[in-house]
ZAMARGU-4260 file (C-alpha; in steps of 0.2 Angstrom, whole numbers, plus 5000, padded with zeros to 4 digits):
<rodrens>
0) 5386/4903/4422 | 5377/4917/4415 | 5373/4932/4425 | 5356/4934/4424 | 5344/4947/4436
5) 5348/4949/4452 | 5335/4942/4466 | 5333/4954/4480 | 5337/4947/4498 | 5322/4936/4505
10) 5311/4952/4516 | 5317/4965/4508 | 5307/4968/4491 | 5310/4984/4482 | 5300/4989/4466
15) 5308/4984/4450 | 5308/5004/4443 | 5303/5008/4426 | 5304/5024/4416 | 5288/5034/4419
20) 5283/5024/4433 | 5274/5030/4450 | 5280/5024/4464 | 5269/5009/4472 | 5257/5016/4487
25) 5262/5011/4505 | 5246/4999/4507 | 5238/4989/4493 | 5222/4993/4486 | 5213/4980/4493
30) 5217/4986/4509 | 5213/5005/4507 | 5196/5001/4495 | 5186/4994/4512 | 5192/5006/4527
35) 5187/5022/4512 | 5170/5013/4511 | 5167/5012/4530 | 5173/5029/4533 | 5162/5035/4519
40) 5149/5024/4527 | 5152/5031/4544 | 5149/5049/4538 | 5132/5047/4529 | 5125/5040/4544
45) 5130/5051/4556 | 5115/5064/4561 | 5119/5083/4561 | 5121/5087/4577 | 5107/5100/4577
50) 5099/5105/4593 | 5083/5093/4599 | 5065/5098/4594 | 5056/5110/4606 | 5044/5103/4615
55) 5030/5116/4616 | 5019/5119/4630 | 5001/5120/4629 | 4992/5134/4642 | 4981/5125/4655
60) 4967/5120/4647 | 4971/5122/4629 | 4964/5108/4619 | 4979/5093/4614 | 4979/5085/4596
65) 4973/5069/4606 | 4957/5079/4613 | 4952/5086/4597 | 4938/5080/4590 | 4939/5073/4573
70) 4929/5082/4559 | 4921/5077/4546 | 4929/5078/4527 | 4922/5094/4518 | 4912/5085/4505
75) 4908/5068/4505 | 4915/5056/4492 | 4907/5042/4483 | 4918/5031/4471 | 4911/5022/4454
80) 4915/5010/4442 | 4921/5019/4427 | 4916/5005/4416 | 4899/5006/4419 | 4899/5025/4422
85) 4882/5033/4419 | 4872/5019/4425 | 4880/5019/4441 | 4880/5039/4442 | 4860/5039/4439
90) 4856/5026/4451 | 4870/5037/4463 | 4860/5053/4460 | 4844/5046/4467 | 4852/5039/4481
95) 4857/5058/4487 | 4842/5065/4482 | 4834/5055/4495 | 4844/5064/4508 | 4843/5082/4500
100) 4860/5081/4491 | 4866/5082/4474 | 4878/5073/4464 | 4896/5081/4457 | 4905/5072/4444
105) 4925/5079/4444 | 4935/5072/4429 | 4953/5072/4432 | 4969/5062/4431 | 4984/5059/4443
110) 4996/5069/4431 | 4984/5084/4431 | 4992/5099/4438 | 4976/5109/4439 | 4966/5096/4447
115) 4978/5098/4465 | 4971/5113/4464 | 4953/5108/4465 | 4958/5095/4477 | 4963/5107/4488
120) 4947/5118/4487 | 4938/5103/4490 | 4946/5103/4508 | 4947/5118/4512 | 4936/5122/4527
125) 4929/5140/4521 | 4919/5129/4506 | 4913/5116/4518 | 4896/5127/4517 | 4895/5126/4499
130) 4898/5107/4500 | 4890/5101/4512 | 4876/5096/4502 | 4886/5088/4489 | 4892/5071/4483
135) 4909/5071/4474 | 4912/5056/4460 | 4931/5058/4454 | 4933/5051/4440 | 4952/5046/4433
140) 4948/5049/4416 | 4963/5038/4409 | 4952/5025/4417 | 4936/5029/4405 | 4934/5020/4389
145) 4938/5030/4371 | 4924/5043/4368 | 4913/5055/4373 | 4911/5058/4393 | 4893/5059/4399
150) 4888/5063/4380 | 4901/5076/4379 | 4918/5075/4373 | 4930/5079/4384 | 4947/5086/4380
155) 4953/5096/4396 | 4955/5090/4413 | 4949/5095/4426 | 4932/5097/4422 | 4915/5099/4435
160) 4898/5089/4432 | 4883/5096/4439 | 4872/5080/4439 | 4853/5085/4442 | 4843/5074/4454
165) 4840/5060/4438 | 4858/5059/4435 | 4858/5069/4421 | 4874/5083/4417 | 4864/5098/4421
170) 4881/5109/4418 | 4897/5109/4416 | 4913/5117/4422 | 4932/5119/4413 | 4943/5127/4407
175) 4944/5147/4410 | 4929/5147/4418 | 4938/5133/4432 | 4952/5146/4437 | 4964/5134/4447
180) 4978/5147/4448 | 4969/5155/4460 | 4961/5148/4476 | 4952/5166/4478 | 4945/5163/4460
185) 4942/5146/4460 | 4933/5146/4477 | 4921/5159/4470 | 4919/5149/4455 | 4913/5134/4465
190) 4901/5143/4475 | 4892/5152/4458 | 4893/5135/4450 | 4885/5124/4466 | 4867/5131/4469
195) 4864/5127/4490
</rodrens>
């Protein structure tokens, strides 16, 4: 009979070696791949430990979140369909001229940096005098149809609206003279371009 390769004994495997060859782990892959996971796993979710929040104490008498009473927003805001844009604003601005206010027409878009800024000055209680006899339209113009915007071309967002009490642009407010890198700026800017 020919001598052929040796079988090691039944329990007692040993790795065939080869030249160049790393030695074989002590466990398989498939045993080490899911306890790695769930340690991983196990380590994400843990929380880190920090101290508890401080519970602050309010002086007798001090008024609680739940006792405040709500305010009202800054200026009030009115939402159109921009489709039918001009006719809506018209009949918009006679509705608040009917109660003493005026109409302003704010043309932005979501992806407009400068119009945050904007946003922010219209809640921003120290103007809530200069609004307060104001209705605010914010207009998307991605929304708009292709065109001129209220019979003027409009290439830079954001941009005010003064409406007079027809409906009509009365004036208009962009670019420098709408300084929204500064809240100082753009504050005063609002209050010489609103008449109370």
């Amino acid at each position: 009979m020919g001598a052929g390769p040796r079988l090691p004994a039944r329990g007692r495997a040993r790795a065939i070696e080869k030249p160049g060859a790393v030695e074989a782990a002590a466990y398989p892959v498939y045993v080490l791949a899911p306890m790695l996971a769930l340690v991983v796993s196990l380590l994400l979710s843990a929380p880190d430990g920090g101290p508890p929040p401080l519970v602050e104490e309010l002086p007798p008498g001090a008024p609680t979140a739940a006792s405040a009473a709500p305010r009202s927003p800054v200026i009030r805001r009115v939402t159109v369909d921009p489709r039918r844009l001009e006719p809506e604003l018209r009949a918009l601005a006679l509705e608040a001229s009917r109660s003493g206010a005026r109409v302003l027409v704010e043309l932005g878009a979501p992806w407009c940096e400068p119009c945050r800024a904007l946003e922010a000055a219209f809640s921003r209680e120290s103007n809530r005098a200069v609004l307060a006899r104001w209705w605010l339209v914010e207009v998307n113009v991605d929304t708009l149809p292709s065109g001129p915007v209220l019979g003027r071309p409009t290439h830079t967002v954001p941009a005010l609206v003064r409406l007079d009490r027809s409906g009509r642009p009365e004036a208009w407010l962009q670019g420098e003279a709408l300084p929204t890198d500064s809240a100082v700026r753009l504050d005063g800017a609002l209050r010489g371009f609103l008449p109370s």
